[in-house]
C-alpha positions, 0 to 999 in steps of 0.5 A, a space after each residue: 504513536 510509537 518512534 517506529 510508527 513515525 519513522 515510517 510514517 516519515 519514510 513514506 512522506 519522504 519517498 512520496 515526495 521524491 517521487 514527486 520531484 524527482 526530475 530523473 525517471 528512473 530516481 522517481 521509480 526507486 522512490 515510488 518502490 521504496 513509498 510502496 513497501 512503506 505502506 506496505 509495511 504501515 499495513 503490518 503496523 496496523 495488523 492489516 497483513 493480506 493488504 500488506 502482502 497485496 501492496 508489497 506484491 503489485 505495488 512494489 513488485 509488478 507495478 515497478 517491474 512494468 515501470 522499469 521496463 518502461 523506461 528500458 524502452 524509452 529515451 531518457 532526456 538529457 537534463 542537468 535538473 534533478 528536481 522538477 519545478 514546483 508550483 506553489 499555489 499547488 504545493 499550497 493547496 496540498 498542504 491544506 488539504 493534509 492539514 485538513 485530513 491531520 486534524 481527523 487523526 486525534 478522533 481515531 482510537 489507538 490501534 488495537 485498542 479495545 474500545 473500538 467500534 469494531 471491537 465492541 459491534 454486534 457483529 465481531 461478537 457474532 463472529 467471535 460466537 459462532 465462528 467454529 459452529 458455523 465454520 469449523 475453523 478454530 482461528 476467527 480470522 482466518 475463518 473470516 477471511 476464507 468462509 465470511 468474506 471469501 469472495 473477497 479475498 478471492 478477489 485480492 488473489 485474483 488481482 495478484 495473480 493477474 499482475 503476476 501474469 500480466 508480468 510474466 506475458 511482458 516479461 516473456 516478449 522482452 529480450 533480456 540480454 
């Protein structure tokens, strides 16, 4: 991994976790924001951009607006504490469970390697081949994404498009003074 990769990989660890602790709702939403254009941004290093763009729009975009307004309707109670009692058999079993996980992470080729699987199977081939003749589209990607898997990325549209609906109808009954 590249120093970029692990300072966002240690970003995003650092942001999860204080979403997590933090005692302070409004503190805990900054976080989860800032966990939210992280992954965001680990979704370009993997040259996933569409699922980049999903993440920052509803994750970081409509997911914190709602929560913002949330707590504007809410009471926020009084404590001194800032962060929140852990539980240690908890915080325990996580931790083994993200070693677990972290020993599958030396199995997983390099990112844009050619020796991939998906580099390397039948059908990136097919697609690869056939792609103009069957689409008329010069770009292979962009002909994947709207001819082969179109109703898939309809659906990613469809679910942007509705939180930002969703977020204007919330937006529309607030008073904003």
């Amino acid at each position: 991994m590249t120093p970029v990769e692990w300072t966002v990989l240690a970003f995003v660890l650092g942001s999860a976790l204080a979403t997590a602790l933090l005692r302070d709702v409004l503190a805990s939403i900054i976080a989860f924001a800032a966990y939210s254009l992280g992954i965001a941004v680990i979704w370009l290093l993997l040259r996933a951009p569409d699922v980049g763009l999903t993440e920052a729009a509803v994750g970081a975009g409509v997911t914190t607006v709602l929560f913002l307004l949330t707590i504007a309707k809410t009471v926020r109670p009084a404590s001194d504490d800032l962060f929140v009692d852990v539980d240690l058999t908890a915080a325990g079993v996580s931790a083994l469970l993200v070693a677990a996980l972290a020993t599958t992470l030396a199995a997983l080729p390099p990112v844009g390697s050619s020796s991939t699987p998906v580099a390397t199977s039948r059908v990136t081939n097919y697609y690869l081949e056939n792609t103009y003749t069957e689409t008329g589209v010069e770009n292979a990607v962009t002909a994947v994404l709207a001819a082969y898997r179109g109703f898939d990325t309809l659906g990613e549209a469809v679910v942007v498009f509705a939180a930002l609906i969703g977020l204007l109808v919330v937006l529309d009954r607030e008073v904003l003074a």
